[in-house]
mmCIF file of the C-alpha atoms, coordinates in Angstrom:
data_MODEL
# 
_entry.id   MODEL 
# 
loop_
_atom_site.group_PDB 
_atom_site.id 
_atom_site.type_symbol 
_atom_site.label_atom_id 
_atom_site.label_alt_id 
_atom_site.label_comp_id 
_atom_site.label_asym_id 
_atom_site.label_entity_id 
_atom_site.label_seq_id 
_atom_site.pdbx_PDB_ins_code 
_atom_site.Cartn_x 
_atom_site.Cartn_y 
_atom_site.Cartn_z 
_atom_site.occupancy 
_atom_site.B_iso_or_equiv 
_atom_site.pdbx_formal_charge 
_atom_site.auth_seq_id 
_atom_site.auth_comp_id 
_atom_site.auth_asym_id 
_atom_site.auth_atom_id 
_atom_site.pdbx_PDB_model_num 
ATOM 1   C CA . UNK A 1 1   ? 88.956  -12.740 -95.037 1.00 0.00 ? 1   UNK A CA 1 
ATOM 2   C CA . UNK A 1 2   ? 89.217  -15.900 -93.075 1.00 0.00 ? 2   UNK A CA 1 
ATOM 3   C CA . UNK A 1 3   ? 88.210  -14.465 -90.026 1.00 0.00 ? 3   UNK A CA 1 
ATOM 4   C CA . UNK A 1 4   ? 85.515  -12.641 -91.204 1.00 0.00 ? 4   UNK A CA 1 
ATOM 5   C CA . UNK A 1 5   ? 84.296  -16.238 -92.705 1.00 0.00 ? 5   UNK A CA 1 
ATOM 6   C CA . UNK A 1 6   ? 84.887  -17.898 -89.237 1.00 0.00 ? 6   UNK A CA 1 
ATOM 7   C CA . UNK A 1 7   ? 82.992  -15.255 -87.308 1.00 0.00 ? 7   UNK A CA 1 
ATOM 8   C CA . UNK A 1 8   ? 79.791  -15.414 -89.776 1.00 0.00 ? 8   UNK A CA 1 
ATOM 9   C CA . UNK A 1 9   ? 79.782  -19.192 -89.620 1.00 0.00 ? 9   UNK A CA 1 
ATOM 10  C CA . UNK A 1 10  ? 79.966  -19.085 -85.846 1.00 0.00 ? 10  UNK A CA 1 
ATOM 11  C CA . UNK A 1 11  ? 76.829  -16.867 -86.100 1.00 0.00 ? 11  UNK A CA 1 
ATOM 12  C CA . UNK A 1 12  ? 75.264  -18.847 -87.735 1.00 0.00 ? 12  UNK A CA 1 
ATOM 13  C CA . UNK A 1 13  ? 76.063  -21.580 -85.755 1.00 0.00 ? 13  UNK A CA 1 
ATOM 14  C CA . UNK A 1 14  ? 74.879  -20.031 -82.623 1.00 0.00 ? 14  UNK A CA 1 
ATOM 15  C CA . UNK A 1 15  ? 71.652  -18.719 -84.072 1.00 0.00 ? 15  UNK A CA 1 
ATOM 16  C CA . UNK A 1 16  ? 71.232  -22.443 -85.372 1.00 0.00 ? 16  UNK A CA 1 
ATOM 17  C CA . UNK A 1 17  ? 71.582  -24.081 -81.966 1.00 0.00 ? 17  UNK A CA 1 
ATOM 18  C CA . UNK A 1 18  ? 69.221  -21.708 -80.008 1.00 0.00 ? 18  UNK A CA 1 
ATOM 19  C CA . UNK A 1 19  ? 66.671  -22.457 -82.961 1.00 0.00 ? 19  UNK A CA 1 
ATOM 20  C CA . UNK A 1 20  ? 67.173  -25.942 -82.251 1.00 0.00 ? 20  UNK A CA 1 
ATOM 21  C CA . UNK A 1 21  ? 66.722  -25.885 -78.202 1.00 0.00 ? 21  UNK A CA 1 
ATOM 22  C CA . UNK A 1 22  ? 63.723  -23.544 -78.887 1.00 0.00 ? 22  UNK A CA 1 
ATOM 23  C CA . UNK A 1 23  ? 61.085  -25.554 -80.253 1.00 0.00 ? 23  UNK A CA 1 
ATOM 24  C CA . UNK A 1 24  ? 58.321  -25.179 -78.011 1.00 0.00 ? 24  UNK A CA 1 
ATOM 25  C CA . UNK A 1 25  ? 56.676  -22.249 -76.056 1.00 0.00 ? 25  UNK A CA 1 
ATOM 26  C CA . UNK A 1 26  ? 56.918  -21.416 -72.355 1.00 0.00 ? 26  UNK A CA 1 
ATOM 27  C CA . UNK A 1 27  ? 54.595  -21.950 -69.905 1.00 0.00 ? 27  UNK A CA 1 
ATOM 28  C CA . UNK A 1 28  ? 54.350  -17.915 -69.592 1.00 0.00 ? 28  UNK A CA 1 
ATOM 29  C CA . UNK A 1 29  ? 54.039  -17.529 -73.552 1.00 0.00 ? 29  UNK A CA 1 
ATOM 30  C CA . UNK A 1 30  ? 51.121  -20.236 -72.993 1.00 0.00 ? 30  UNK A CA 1 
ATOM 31  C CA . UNK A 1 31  ? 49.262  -18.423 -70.004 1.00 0.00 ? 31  UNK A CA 1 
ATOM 32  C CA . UNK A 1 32  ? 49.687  -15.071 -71.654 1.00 0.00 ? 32  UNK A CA 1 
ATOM 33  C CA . UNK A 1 33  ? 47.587  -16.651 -74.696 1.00 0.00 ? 33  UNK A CA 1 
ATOM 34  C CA . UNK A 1 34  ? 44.850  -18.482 -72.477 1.00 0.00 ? 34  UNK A CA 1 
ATOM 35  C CA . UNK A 1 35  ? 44.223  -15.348 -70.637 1.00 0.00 ? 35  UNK A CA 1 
ATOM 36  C CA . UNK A 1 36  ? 43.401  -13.426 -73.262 1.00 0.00 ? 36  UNK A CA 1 
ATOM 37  C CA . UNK A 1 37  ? 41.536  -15.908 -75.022 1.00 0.00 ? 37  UNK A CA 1 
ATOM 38  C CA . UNK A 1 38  ? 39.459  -16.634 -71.749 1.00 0.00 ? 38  UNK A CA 1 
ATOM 39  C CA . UNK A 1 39  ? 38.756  -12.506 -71.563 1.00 0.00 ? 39  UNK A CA 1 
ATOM 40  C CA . UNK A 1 40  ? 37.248  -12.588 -75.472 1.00 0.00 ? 40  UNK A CA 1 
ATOM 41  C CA . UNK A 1 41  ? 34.975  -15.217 -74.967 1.00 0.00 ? 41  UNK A CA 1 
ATOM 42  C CA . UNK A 1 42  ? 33.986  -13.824 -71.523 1.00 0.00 ? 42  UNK A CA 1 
ATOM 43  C CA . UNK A 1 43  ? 32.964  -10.883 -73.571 1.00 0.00 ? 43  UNK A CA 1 
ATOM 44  C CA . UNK A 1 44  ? 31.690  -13.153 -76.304 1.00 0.00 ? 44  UNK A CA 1 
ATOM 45  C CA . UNK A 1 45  ? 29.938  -15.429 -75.135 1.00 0.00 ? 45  UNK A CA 1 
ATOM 46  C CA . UNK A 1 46  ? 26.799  -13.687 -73.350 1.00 0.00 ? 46  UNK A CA 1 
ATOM 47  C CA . UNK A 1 47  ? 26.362  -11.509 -76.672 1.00 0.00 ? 47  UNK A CA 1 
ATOM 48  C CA . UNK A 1 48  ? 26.126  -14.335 -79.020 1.00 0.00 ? 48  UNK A CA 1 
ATOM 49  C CA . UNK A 1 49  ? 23.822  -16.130 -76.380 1.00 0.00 ? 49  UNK A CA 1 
ATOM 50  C CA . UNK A 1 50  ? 21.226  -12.650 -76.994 1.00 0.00 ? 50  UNK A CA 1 
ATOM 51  C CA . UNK A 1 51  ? 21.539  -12.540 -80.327 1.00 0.00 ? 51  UNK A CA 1 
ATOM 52  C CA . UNK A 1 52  ? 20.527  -16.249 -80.783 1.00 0.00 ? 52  UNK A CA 1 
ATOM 53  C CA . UNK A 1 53  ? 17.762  -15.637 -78.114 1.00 0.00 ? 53  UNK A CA 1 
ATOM 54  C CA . UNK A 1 54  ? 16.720  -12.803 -80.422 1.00 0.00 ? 54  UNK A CA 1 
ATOM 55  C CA . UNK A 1 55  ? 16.504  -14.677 -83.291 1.00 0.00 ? 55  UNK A CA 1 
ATOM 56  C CA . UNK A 1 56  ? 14.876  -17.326 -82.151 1.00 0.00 ? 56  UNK A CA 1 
ATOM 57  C CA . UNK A 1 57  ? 11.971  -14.730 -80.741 1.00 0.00 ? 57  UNK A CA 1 
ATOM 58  C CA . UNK A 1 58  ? 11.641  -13.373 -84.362 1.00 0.00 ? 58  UNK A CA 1 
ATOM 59  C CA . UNK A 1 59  ? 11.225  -16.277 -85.776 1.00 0.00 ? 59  UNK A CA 1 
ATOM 60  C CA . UNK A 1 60  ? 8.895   -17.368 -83.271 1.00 0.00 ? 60  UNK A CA 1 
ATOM 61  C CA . UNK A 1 61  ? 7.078   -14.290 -83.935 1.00 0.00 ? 61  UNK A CA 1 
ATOM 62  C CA . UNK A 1 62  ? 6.974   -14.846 -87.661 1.00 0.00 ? 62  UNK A CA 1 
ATOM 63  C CA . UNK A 1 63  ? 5.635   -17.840 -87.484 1.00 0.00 ? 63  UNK A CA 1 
ATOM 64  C CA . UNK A 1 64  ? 2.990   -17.167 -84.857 1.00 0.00 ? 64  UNK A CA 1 
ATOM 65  C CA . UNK A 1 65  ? 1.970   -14.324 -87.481 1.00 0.00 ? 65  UNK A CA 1 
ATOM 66  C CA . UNK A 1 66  ? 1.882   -16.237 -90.274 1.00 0.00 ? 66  UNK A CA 1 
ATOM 67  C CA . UNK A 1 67  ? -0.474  -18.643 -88.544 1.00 0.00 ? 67  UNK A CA 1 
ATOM 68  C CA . UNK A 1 68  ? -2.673  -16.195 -87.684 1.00 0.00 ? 68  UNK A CA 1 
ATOM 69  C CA . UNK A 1 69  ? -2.276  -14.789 -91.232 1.00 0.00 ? 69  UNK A CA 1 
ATOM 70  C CA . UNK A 1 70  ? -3.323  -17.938 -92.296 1.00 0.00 ? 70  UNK A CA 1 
ATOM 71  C CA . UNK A 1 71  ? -6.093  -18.325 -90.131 1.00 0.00 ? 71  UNK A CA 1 
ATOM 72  C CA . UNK A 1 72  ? -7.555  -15.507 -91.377 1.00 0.00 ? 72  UNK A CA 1 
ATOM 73  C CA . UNK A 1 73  ? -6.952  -16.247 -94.981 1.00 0.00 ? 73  UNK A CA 1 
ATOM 74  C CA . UNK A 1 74  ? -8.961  -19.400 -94.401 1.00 0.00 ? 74  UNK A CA 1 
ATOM 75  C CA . UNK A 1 75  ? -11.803 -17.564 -92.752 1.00 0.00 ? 75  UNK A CA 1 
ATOM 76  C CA . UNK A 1 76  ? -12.265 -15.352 -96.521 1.00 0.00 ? 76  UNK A CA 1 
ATOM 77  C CA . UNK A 1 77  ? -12.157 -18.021 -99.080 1.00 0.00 ? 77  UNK A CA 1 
ATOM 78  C CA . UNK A 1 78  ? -14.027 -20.402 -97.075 1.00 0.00 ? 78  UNK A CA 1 
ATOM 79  C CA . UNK A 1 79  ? -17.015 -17.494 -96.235 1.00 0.00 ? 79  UNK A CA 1 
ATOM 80  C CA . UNK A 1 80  ? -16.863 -19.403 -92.817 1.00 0.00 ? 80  UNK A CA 1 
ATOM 81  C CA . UNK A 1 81  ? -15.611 -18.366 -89.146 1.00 0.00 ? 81  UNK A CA 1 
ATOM 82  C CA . UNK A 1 82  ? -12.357 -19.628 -88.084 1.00 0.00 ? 82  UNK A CA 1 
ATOM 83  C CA . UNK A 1 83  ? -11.091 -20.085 -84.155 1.00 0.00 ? 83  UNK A CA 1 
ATOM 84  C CA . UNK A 1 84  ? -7.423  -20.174 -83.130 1.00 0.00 ? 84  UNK A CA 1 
ATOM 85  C CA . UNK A 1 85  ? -7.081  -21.962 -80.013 1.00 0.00 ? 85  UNK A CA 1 
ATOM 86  C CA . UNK A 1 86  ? -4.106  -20.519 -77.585 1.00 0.00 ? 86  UNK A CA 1 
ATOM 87  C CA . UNK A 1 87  ? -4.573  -23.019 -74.758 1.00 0.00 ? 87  UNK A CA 1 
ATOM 88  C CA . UNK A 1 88  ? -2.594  -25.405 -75.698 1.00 0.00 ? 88  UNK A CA 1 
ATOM 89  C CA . UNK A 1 89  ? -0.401  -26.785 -72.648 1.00 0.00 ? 89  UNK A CA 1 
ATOM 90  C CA . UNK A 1 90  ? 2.618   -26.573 -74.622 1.00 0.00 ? 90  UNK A CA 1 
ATOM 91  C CA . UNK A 1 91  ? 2.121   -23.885 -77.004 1.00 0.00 ? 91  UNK A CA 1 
ATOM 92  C CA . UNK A 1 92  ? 0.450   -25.207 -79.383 1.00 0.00 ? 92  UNK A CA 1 
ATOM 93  C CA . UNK A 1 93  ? -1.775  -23.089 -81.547 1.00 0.00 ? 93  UNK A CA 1 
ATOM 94  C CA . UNK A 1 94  ? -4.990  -24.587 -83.319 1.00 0.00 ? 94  UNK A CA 1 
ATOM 95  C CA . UNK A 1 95  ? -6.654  -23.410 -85.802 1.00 0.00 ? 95  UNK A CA 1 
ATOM 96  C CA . UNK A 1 96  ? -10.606 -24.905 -86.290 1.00 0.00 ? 96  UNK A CA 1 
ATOM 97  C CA . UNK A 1 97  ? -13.549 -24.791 -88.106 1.00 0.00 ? 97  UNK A CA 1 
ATOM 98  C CA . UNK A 1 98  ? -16.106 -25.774 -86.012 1.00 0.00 ? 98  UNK A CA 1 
ATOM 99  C CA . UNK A 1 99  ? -15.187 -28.969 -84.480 1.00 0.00 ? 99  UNK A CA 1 
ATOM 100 C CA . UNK A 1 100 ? -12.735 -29.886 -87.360 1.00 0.00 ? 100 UNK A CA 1 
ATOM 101 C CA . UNK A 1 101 ? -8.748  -28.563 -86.646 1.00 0.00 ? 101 UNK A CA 1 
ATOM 102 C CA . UNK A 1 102 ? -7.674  -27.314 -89.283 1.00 0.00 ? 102 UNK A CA 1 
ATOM 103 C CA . UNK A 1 103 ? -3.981  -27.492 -88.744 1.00 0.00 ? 103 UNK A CA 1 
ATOM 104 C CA . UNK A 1 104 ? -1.751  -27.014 -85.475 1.00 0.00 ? 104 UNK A CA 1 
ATOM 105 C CA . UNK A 1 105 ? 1.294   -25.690 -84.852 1.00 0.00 ? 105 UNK A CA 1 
ATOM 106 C CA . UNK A 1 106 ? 3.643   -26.126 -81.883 1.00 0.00 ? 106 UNK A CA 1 
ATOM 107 C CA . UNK A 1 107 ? 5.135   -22.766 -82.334 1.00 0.00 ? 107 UNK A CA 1 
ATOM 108 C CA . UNK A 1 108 ? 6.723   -22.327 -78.516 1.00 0.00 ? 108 UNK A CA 1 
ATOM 109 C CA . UNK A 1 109 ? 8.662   -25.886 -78.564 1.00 0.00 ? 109 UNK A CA 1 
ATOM 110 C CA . UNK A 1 110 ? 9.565   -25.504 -81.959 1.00 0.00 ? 110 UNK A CA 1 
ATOM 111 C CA . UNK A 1 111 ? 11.758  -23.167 -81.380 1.00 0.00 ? 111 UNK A CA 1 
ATOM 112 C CA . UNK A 1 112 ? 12.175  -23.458 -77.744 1.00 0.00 ? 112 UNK A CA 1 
ATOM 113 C CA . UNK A 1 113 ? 10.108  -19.925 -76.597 1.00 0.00 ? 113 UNK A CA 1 
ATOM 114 C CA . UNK A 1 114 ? 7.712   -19.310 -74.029 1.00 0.00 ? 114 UNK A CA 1 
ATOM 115 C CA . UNK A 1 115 ? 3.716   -17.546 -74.899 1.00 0.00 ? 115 UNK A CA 1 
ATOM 116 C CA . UNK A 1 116 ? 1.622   -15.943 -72.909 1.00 0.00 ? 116 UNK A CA 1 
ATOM 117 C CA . UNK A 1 117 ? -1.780  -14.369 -74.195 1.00 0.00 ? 117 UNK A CA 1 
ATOM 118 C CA . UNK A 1 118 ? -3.877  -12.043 -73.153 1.00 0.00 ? 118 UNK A CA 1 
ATOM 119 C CA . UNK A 1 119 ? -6.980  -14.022 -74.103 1.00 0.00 ? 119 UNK A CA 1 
ATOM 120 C CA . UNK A 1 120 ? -7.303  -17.899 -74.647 1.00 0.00 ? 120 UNK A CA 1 
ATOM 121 C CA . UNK A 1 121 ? -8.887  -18.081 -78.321 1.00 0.00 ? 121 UNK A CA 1 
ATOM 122 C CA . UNK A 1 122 ? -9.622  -15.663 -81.165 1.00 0.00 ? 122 UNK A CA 1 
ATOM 123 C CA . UNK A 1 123 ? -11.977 -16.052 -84.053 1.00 0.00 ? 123 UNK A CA 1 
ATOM 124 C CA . UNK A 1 124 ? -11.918 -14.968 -87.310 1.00 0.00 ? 124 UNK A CA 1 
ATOM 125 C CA . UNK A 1 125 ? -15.528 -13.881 -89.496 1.00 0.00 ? 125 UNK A CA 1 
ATOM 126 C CA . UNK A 1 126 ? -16.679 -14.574 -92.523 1.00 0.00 ? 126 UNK A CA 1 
ATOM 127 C CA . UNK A 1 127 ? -15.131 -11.210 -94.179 1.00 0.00 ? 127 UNK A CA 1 
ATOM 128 C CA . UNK A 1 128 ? -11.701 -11.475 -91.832 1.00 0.00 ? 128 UNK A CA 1 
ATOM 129 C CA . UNK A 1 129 ? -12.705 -9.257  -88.946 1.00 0.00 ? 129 UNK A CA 1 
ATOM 130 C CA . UNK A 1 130 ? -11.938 -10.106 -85.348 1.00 0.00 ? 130 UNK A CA 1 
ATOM 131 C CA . UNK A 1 131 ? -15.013 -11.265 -83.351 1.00 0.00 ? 131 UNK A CA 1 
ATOM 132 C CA . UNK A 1 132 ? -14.748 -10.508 -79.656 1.00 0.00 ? 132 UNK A CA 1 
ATOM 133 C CA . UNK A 1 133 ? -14.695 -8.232  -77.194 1.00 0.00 ? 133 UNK A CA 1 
ATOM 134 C CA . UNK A 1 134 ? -11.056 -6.897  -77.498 1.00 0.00 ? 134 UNK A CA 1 
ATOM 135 C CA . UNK A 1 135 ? -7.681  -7.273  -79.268 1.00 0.00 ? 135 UNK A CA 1 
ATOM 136 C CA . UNK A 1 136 ? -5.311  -10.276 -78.816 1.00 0.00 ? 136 UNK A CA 1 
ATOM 137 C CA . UNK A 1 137 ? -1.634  -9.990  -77.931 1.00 0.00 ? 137 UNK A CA 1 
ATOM 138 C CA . UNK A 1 138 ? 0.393   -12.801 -77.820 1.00 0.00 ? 138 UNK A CA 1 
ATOM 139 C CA . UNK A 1 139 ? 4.078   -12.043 -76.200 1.00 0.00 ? 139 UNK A CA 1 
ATOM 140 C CA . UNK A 1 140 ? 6.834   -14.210 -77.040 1.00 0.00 ? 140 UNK A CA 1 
ATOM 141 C CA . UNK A 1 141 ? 9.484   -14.356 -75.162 1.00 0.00 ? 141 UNK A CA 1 
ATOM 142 C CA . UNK A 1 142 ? 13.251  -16.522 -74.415 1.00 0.00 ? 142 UNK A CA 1 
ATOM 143 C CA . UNK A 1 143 ? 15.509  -15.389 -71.389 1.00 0.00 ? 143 UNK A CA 1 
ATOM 144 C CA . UNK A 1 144 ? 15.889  -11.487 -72.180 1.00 0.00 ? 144 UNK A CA 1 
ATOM 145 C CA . UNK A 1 145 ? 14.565  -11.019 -75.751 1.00 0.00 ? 145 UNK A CA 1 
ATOM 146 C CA . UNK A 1 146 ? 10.895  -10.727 -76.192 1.00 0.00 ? 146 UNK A CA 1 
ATOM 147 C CA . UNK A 1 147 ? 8.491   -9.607  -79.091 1.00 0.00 ? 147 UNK A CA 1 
ATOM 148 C CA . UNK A 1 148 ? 4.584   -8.868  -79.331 1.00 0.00 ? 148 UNK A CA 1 
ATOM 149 C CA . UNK A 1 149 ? 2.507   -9.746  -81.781 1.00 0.00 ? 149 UNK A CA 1 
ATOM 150 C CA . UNK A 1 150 ? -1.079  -8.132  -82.074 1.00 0.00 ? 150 UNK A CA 1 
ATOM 151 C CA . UNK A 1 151 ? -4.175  -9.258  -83.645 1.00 0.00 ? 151 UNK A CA 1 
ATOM 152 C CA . UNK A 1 152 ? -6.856  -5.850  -83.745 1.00 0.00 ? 152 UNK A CA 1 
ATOM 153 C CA . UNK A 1 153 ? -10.719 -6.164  -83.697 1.00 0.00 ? 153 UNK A CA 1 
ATOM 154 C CA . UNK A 1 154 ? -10.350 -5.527  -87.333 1.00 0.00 ? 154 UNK A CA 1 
ATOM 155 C CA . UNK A 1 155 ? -8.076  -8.437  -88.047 1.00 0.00 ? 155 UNK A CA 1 
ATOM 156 C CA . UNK A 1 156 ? -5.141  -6.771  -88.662 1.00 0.00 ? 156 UNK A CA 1 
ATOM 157 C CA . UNK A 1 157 ? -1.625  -8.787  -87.475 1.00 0.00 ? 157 UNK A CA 1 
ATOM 158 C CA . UNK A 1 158 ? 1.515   -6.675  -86.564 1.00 0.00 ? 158 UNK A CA 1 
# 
């Protein structure tokens, strides 16, 4: 029995020192790690950078339509024609009766998007309908995502 109690407590003596002189990780361990790290966030990266693109366009979108919603709104309890203004220099969107804004928004700094329109103004009638010649779109766009919004004759926004 004593040797068999010397050779376990020289065991664990031996696995005791090498836990002791290994505290750290080697500079292989450590490159291993950084590599792969660096390859999931090169992956990463450019798909979170579209999906917050993306979300920024909806929202964009949402809130260009709900100013237009708005607009319209305006136009059928007041009995009165409403203009939105699109030529704002920095994407600002008015909404007037008459000579009198109404309220603005700055939709494309807001949340940092670009709009382009396919005409500079629309106005809204007395019963909600579209006055002009033809439809409105209104693309909003950030890098690669990009949504449309559309305003009909009848004064319909999708």
């Amino acid at each position: 029995m004593p040797a068999l109690r010397s050779w376990v407590l020289g065991l664990e003596s031996r696995v005791c020192r090498s836990a002791a002189r290994r505290k750290g990780m080697s500079l292989v361990e450590v490159l291993i790690v950084l590599t792969i790290v660096g390859t999931l966030m090169a992956i990463a990266i450019p798909h979170s950078l579209l999906m917050l693109d993306r979300i920024s366009v909806h929202s964009a979108a949402g809130d260009l339509a709900m100013t237009l919603s708005s607009a319209r709104d305006f136009a059928l309890s007041s009995h009165s024609s409403v203009a939105v203004d699109l030529a704002g220099p920095h994407g600002e969107v008015r909404v007037m009766r008459g000579s009198d804004v109404l309220f603005m928004r700055n939709i494309a700094s807001a949340h940092g998007v670009q709009l382009t329109h396919s005409r500079d103004s629309l106005t809204f009638g007395p019963l909600g309908l579209g006055r002009g010649a033809a439809n409105l779109s209104i693309v909003v766009r950030r890098r690669a995502a990009v949504e449309t919004v559309f305003v009909s004759r009848l004064g319909r926004i999708r």
